[in-house]
N, C-alpha and C positions, 0 to 999 in steps of 0.2 A: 564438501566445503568448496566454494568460487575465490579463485585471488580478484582481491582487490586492491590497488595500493592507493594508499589512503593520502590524504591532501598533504603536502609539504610547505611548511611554514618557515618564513626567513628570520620572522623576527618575533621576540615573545610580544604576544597582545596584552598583555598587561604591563612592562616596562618598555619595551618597544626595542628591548636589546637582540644582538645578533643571537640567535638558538645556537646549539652544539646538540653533538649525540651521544647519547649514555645509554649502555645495556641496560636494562631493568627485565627481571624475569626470562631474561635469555633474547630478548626482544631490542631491535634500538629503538628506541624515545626519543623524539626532539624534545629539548630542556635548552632551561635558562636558568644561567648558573650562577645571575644576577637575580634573580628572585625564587627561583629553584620552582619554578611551574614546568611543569610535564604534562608534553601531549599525548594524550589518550587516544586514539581516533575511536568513533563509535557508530553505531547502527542506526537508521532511522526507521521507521515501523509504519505501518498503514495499516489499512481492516477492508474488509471487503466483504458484502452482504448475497447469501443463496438466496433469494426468494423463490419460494415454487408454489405454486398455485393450479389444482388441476391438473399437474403431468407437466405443465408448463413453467421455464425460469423466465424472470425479471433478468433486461440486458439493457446496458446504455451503448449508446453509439458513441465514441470520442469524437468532439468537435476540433481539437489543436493536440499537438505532437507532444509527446511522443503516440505515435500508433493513430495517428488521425485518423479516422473514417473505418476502424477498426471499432468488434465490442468488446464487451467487457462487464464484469461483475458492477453495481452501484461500489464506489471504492474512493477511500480518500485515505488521506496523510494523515497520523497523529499530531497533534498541535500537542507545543511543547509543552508540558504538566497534564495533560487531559488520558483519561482513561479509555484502554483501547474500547469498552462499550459503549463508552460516549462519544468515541465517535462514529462508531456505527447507528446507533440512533442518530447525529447530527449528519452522518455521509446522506444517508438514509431518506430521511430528510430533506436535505437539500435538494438530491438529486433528483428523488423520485415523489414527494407530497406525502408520501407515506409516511404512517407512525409504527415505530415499532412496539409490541406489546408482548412476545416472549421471542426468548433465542437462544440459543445455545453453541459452544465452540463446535467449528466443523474442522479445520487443520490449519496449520502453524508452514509455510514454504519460505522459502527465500528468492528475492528478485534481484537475477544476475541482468534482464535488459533492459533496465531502467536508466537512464542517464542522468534522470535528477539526483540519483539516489542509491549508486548502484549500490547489490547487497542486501537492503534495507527487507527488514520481513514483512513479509504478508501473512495477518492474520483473518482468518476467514470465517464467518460465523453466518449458523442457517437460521434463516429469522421464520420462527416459529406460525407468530399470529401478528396479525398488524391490521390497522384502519386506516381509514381516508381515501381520499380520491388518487389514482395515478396522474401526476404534470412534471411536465420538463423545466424543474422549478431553473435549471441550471444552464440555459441557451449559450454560455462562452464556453460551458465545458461538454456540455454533450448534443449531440445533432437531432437525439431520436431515443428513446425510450420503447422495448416492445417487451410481451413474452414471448418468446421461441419455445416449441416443442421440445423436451431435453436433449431426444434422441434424433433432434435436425437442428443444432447451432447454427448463429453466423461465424463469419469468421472471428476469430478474436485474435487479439494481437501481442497480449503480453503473458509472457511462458506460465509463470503461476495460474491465473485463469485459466489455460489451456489446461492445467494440471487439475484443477478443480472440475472444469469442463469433465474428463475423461471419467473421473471418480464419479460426477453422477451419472453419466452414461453406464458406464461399469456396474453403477448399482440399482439400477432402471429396468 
């Protein structure tokens, strides 16, 4: 488990009054005692796509920070309401032209070096079979799109990846 301390709120966002702290589950809660809303803090989630083709993985280059100029899995944010497989087909997608056409879960990590987001899961899924052209549909997000040999990465830059990185090396 990574500590994270979670946002501190002055005022409730729904009546606009001063918050207080109240135990709940052993835990303190910011609350408003004027409408009795309780802050929860909560996790945010992403997906992140293995493609292997050949002996070879699918890598994007990051174009802006965090981890500029670093690689990295095809990988993106769940939009709020949307299902983590959709947005691995939409990361997918975006990033790389490609369709996905089967996949399957590869592992579940947590991202403590995030700053958007710190905490936030990464789920990782190995995409099976897919079509279409490879393009860098995504030029503000990414530099460079290549495959790398499994067992000669570039560098990547954020810990999860690197964890996923080892696991196929490991099992190569």
């Amino acid at each position: 488990m990574i500590t994270i301390n979670s946002k501190i709120y002055k005022f409730c966002p729904y009546c606009s009054k001063a918050l207080k702290i109240k135990i709940e589950e052993f835990k303190e809660r910011q609350w408003c005692a004027d409408c009795n809303w309780t802050y929860y803090p909560h996790v945010a989630s992403a997906v992140g796509a293995v493609i292997i083709n050949n002996g070879k993985v699918l890598m994007v280059k990051r174009e802006r920070e965090p981890y500029k100029g670093t690689w990295m899995f095809p990988a993106g944010f769940v939009d709020y309401g949307e299902h983590p497989e959709d947005t691995l087909i939409r990361e997918v997608k975006e990033e790389t032209g490609l369709r996905i056409m089967e996949y399957r879960y590869f592992i579940l990590l947590q991202a403590p070096d995030d700053p958007r987001s710190p905490g936030h899961f990464s789920i990782f899924y190995q995409v099976i079979n897919y079509t279409g052209e490879l393009t860098n549909n995504d030029t503000e997000e990414n530099q460079n799109i290549q495959w790398f040999p499994i067992n000669n990465l570039p560098s990547i830059g954020w810990e999860s990846h690197n964890k996923v990185a080892k696991i196929l090396i490991s099992t190569n």
